[in-house]
ZALUMDREN-586569 format. One record per residue (C-alpha): x, y, z. Coordinates in steps of 0.5 Angstrom, whole numbers, padded with zeros to 4 digits, always signed. Each point is the difference from the previous one (the first is absolute). Layout:
N
XYZ...
***
This chain:
603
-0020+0074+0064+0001+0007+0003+0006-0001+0005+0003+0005+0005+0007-0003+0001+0003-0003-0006+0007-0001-0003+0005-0004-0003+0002-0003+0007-0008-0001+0003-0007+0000-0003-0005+0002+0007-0006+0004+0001+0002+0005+0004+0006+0000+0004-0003+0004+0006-0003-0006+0002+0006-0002+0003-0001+0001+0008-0007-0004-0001+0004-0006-0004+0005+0000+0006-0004-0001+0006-0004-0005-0004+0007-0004-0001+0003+0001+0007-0007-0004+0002+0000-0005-0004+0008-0001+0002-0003-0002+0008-0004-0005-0003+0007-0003-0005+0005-0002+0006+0003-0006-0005+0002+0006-0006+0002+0005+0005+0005-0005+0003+0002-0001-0007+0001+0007-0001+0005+0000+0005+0004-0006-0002+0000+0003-0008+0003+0007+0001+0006-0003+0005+0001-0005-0006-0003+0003-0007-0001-0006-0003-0003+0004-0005+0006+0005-0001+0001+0002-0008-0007-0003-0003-0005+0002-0003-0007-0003+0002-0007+0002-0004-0006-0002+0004-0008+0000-0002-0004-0001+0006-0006+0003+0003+0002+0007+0003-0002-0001+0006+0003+0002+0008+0002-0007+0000+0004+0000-0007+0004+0006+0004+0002-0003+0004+0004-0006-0004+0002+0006-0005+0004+0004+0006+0003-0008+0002+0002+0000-0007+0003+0006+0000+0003-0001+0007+0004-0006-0003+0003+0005-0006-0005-0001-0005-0002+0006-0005-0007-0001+0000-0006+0002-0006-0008-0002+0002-0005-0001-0004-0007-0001+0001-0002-0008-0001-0008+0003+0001-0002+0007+0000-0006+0000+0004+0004-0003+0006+0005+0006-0001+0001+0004+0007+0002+0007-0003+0002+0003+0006+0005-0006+0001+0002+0000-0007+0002+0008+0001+0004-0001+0007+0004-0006-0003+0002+0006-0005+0001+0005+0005+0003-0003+0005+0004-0006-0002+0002+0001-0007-0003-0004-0003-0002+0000-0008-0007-0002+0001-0006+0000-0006-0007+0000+0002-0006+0003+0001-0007-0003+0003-0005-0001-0007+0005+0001-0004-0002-0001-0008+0002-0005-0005+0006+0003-0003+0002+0003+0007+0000-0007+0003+0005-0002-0006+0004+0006-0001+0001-0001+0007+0003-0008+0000+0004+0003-0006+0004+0005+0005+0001-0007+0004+0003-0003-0005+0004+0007-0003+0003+0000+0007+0004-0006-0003-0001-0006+0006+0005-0006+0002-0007-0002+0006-0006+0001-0003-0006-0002+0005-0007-0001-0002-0007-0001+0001-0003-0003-0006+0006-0001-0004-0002+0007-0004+0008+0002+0001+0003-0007-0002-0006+0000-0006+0003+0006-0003+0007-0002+0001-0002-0007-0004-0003+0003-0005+0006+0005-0002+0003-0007+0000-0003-0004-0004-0001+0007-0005-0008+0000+0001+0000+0007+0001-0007+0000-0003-0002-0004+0006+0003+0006+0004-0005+0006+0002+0001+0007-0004+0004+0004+0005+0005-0006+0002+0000-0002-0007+0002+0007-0002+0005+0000+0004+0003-0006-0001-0001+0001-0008+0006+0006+0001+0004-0005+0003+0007-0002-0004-0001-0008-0001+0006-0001+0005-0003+0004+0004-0007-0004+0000+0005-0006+0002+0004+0003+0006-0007+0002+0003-0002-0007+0000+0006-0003+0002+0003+0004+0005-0006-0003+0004+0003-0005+0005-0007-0001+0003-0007+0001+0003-0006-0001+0005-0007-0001-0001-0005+0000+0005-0007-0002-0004-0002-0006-0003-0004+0004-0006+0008+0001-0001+0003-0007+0002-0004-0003-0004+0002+0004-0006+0008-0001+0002-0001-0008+0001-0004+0000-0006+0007+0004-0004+0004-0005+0004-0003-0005-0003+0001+0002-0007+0006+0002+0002+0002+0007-0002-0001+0002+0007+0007+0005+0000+0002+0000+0007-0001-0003+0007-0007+0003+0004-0002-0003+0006-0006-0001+0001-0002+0004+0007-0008-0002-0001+0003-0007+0002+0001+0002+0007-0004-0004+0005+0002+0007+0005-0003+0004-0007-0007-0004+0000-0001+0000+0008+0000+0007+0001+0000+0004-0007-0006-0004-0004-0004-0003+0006+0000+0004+0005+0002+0007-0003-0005-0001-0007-0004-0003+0004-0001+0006+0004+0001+0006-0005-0004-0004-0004-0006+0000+0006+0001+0008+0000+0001+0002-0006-0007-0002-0001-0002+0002+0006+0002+0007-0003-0002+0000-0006-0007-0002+0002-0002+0001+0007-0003-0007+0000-0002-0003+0006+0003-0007-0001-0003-0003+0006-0005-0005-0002+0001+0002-0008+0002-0006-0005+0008+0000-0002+0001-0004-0006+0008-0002+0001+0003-0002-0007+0006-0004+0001+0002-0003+0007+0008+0001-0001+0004+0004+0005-0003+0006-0002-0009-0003+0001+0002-0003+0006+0002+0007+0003-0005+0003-0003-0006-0004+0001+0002-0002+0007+0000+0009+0002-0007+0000-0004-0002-0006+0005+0003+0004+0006-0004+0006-0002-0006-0004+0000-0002-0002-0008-0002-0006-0002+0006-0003-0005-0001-0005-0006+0007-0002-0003+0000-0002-0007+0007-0004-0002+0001-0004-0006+0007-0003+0004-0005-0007+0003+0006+0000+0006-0002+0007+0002-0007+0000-0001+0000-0006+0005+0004+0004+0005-0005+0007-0001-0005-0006+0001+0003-0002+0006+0002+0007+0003-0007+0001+0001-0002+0003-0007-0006-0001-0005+0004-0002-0007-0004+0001-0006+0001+0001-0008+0001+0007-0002-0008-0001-0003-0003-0003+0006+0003+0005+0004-0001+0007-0005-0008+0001+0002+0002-0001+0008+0005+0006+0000+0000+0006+0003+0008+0001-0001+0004-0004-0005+0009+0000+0001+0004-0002-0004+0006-0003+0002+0003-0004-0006+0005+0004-0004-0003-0003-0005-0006+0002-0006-0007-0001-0001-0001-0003+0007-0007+0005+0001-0002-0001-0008-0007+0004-0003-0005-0006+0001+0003+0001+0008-0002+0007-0001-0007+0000-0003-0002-0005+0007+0003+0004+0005-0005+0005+0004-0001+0007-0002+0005+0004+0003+0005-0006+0002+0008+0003+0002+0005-0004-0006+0007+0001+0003+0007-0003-0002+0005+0000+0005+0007-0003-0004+0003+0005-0004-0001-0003-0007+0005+0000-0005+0002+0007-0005-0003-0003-0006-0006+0001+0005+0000+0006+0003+0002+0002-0007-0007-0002-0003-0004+0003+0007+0002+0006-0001-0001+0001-0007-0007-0003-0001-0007+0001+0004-0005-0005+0001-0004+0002-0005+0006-0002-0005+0002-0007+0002-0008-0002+0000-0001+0003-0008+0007-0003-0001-0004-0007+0003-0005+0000-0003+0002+0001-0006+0005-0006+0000-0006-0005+0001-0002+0004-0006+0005-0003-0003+0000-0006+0003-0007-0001-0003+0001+0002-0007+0003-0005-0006+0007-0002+0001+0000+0003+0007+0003-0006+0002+0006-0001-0005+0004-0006+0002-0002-0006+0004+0003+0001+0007+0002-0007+0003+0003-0001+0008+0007-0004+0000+0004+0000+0006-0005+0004+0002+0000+0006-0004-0003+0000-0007+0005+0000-0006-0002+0002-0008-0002-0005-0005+0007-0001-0004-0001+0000-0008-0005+0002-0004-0008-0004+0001+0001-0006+0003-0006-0002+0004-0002+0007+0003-0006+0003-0002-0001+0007+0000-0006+0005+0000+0000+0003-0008+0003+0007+0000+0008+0003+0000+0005-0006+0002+0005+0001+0004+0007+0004-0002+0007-0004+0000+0002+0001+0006-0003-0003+0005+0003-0001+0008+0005-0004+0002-0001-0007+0003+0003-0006+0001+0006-0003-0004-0004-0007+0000-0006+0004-0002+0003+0003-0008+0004+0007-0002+0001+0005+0004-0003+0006-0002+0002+0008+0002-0007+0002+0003-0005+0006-0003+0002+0007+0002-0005+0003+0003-0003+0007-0002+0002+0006+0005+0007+0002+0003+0001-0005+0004+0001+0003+0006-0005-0001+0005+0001-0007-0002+0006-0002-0001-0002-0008-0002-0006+0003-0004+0002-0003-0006+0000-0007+0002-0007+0001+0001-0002+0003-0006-0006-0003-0005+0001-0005+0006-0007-0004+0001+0001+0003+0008-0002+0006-0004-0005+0000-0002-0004-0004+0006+0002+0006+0005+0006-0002+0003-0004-0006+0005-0007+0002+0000-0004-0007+0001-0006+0000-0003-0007-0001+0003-0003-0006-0005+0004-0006+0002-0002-0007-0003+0002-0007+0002+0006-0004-0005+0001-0007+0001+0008-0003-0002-0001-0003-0006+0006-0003-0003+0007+0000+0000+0004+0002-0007+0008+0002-0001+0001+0005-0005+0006-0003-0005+0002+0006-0001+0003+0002+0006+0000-0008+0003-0005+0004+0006-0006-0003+0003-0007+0004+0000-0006-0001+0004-0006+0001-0003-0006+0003+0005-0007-0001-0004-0006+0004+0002-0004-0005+0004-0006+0002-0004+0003+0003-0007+0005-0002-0005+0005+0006+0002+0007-0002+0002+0005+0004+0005+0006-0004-0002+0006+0002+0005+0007-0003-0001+0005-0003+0005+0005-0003+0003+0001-0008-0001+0001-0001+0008-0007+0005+0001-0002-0005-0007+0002-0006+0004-0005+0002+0006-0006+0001-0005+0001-0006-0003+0001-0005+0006-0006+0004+0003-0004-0002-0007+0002-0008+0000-0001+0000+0008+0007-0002+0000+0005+0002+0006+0007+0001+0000+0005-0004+0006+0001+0007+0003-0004+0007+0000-0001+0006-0004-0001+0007+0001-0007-0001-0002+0000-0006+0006+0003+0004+0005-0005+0006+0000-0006-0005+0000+0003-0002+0007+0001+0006+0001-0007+0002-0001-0004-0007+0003+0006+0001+0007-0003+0007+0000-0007-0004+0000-0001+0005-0005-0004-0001-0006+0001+0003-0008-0006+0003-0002+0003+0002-0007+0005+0002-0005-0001+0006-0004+0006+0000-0006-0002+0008+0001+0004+0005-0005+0007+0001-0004+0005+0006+0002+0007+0000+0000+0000-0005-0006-0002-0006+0005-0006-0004+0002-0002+0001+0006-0005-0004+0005-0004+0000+0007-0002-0006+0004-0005+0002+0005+0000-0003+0007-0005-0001+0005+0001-0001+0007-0005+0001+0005-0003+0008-0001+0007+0001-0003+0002+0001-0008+0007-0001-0002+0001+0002-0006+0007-0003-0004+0002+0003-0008+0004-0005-0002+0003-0002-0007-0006-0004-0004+0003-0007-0001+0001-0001+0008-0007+0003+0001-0002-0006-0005+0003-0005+0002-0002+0002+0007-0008+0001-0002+0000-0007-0003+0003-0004+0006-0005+0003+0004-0006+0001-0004-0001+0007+0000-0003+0004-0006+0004+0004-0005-0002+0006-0002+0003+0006-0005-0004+0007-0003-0004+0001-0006+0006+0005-0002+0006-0006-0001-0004-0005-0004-0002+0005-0004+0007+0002-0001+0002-0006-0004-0001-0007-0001+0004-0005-0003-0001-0006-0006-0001-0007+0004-0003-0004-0006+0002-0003-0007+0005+0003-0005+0004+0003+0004+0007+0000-0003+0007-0002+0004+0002+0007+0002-0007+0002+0004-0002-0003+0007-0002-0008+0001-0005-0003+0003+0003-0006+0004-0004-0006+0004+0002+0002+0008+0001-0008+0000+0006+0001-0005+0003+0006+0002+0000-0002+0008+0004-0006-0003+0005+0004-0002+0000+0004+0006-0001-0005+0006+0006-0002-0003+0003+0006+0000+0006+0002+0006-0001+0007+0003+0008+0002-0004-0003-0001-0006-0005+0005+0001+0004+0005-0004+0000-0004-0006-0006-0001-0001+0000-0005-0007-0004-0006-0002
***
């Protein structure tokens, strides 16, 4: 990276730029009357005084203006830049030359730019540090928990000359942070949860005030011009797919209508499909709505929203857009492969998927999320061909030993939970691609696996032998069960309450497709019709089920899941495999099983 003005106190393209940068902030100031009131109440006070405060957020006019509040109010201030394609380089340079401050970004910065840059904010040795997708706070947990091979070269580098005590002072000295994404509030609830979360963080992207004006109506609109710019589109009169119906898909579908587009929202939340439906937008399932798109926005923060079976139905010529910033492990990937790559990458781990051993273990669903088979054999089959190693993923302690998960080849940097995905049958299925060829199962029994005193449902091809079997919990196993026997419990269960849901609606569920494995979990769709409207649901596969067999409705699964494994259901089977069981004598047992003994599920 070519720069002009770089030193130890500031990395920026050029410092000449300044005078530009100055009238971009003084302009952006009339529009912020709240901040500039604050500004005036921290220089009298300086509240601030004697901290140290490192912030990774969008170089923009607007983050100028904060960054000259927060000196005001005594603070000693380093920037970086939390995106590089938002950076205002002329912004970046007067808050250099005008204010003081040591500010480290530069417009399209590269990778190891990027990293060296988050580096200098952490050198500068903060008490705050504020974030926008947790990168400063990431890095800072890394060197806590000693995963310095999780950290990127240029900071790992660094942080591997420091002393030990050094590494510890760095983390400790932080009293607290901000975060203002949800990519990176759900990643710090996430450590919070597991406790090894350091310090405090408060949670900006909570904000109602955030919410209304930052992510409706302002990445509404920069998202409608961003378009605009980079296209010169005609959006009137053009089809607008909206993925995702939050604060953000609601700003943004709501400008594409105002400017003339015709919006289809696709959502998997039902309660916001309803409300897309009832604000006046057409709601349809990603798969319906992909030949029907002229432009197609992404609004979820999440991945595999728009997949390759989406694209290969698109129009020629169709616009993909994303508008919610995704995570580093994201833009890590985007920029370090082309398209071509990650297709030869897809077709090759379908290659896999195909050949003998393939699959390695059997996956089962329990408590919504597919656990390893304990032990050696049981009542799995596999396909002939190299078995699994040692080691397999970690899972439930009802459900046998824990294991340390597989490493994954590569330097674990671009992604920093790889490992946790490696040999994993996801993997080779291509990360949620669904397949075409779907065939109808029917449930046909009922069985527990003695070995982990666990409940499994069996799917059978509705024309065939093959069987899909999917491990659950006892509460969704006491659904399956009543709805076999026709036997009711005295109050609803989940599957009872979303069928009320579904019929109150005067709706009707056509289907139920068990679709793919990602992630270590089954995952299910219910396909609901109303009127001209397609409510497409994903949804845990026993829930789903149940819900099929209260309301009649087809199930169906892919060719490619009930070729992956199948399961011993017949005579021989030694104490330690599946069982198979009577639905009648099981739902004896479980008719009589009170919801607190769910969690101890041991006939």
């Amino acid at each position: 990276m070519t720069t002009t003005a770089r030193s130890a106190e500031h990395d920026v393209k050029d410092l000449g730029l300044a005078a530009a940068g100055r009238r971009r902030t003084e302009w952006a100031e009339r529009s912020m009357p709240v901040l500039r009131q604050l500004r005036e109440r921290f220089a009298a006070e300086r509240p601030l005084a004697g901290r140290r405060l490192s912030a990774c957020l969008h170089v923009t006019a607007e983050t100028a203006n904060l960054a000259v509040t927060l000196k005001a109010g005594g603070a000693d201030v380093a920037l970086c830049a939390s995106n590089p394609l938002s950076t205002q380089d002329d912004v970046a340079a007067h808050l250099v030359k005008d204010h003081g401050l040591k500010v480290f970004a530069i417009k399209g910065e590269d990778h190891d730019s990027y990293y060296d840059h988050i580096r200098a904010a952490l050198a500068h040795r903060p008490d705050i540090t504020m974030d926008d997708g947790a990168d400063l706070v990431g890095a800072l947990h890394m060197i806590a928990l000693n995963r310095l091979d999780d950290l990127a070269p240029p900071v790992r580098r660094w942080v591997e000359r420091l002393a030990a005590d050094d590494r510890q002072q760095l983390v400790a000295g932080v009293l607290g942070s901000t975060e203002e994404t949800t990519t990176g509030v759900i990643r710090l609830k996430a450590m919070a949860k597991d406790g090894v979360l350091q310090f405090p963080v408060i949670a900006v992207n909570d904000s109602d005030t955030k919410h209304l004006f930052d992510n409706r109506y302002g990445t509404g609109q920069s998202t409608l011009d961003g378009i605009l710019r980079a296209t010169n589109l005609l959006i009137a009169g053009s089809t607008v797919v909206v993925a995702g119906y939050g604060w953000c898909g609601r700003g943004f579908a709501l400008r594409a209508r105002g400017a003339g587009a015709n919006v289809i929202v696709t959502e998997i939340d039902p309660l916001k499909a309803l409300e897309a439906q009832m604000d006046g937008y057409r709601v349809l399932p990603m798969a319906d709505a992909a030949p029907l798109g002229d432009v197609f926005v992404t609004l979820t923060g999440n991945v595999h929203v728009i997949r390759l079976e989406h694209m290969r139905a698109m129009k020629e010529g169709a616009i993909i857009a994303n508008s919610r910033r995704p995570g580093p492990r994201a833009r890590a990937r985007l920029r370090g492969r082309v398209a071509a790559r990650r297709q030869g990458s897809l077709c090759a781990r379908r290659r896999a998927a195909r050949e003998p051993g393939g699959g390695r273990r059997a996956p089962r669903e329990r408590d919504g999320h597919v656990v390893r088979q304990s032990g050696t054999g049981g009542g799995v089959r596999r396909p002939p061909g190299p078995q699994a190693g040692p080691r397999g993923t970690p899972h439930s302690s009802r459900a046998g030993p824990r294991h340390r998960p597989l490493e994954a080849p590569g330097d674990g940097r671009r992604d920093r939970h790889a490992h946790a995905r490696a040999a994993e049958i996801p993997r080779l299925l291509g990360y949620g691609h669904v397949v075409a060829d779907m065939l109808e199962v029917r449930v046909a029994h009922l069985g527990l696996d003695r070995t982990t005193n666990t409940p499994v449902v069996i799917l059978q091809e509705k024309e065939g032998e093959r069987v899909l079997p999917i491990w659950i919990g006892p509460a969704e196993a006491s659904a399956i069960a009543m709805e076999l026997a026709g036997v009711k419990f005295s109050r609803p269960l989940t599957h009872d309450l979303l069928k009320q849901v579904i019929v109150g609606l005067g709706a009707d569920l056509r289907k139920v497709i068990i679709t793919q494995v990602k992630d270590n979990t089954y995952y299910a769709e219910m396909h609901i019709y109303r009127g001209d409207a397609v409510i497409q649901i994903d949804a845990r596969p026993s829930d789903s089920i149940a819900v099929a067999l209260r309301l009649h409705a087809p199930i169906f699964t892919s060719e490619t899941l009930l070729e992956l494994t199948s399961i011993d259901t017949g005579d021989g089977q030694t104490e330690a495999g599946p069982q198979a069981l009577d639905p009648d004598s099981l739902k004896t047992y479980l008719q009589n099983l009170d919801p607190e003994d769910f969690g101890k599920f041991t006939p």
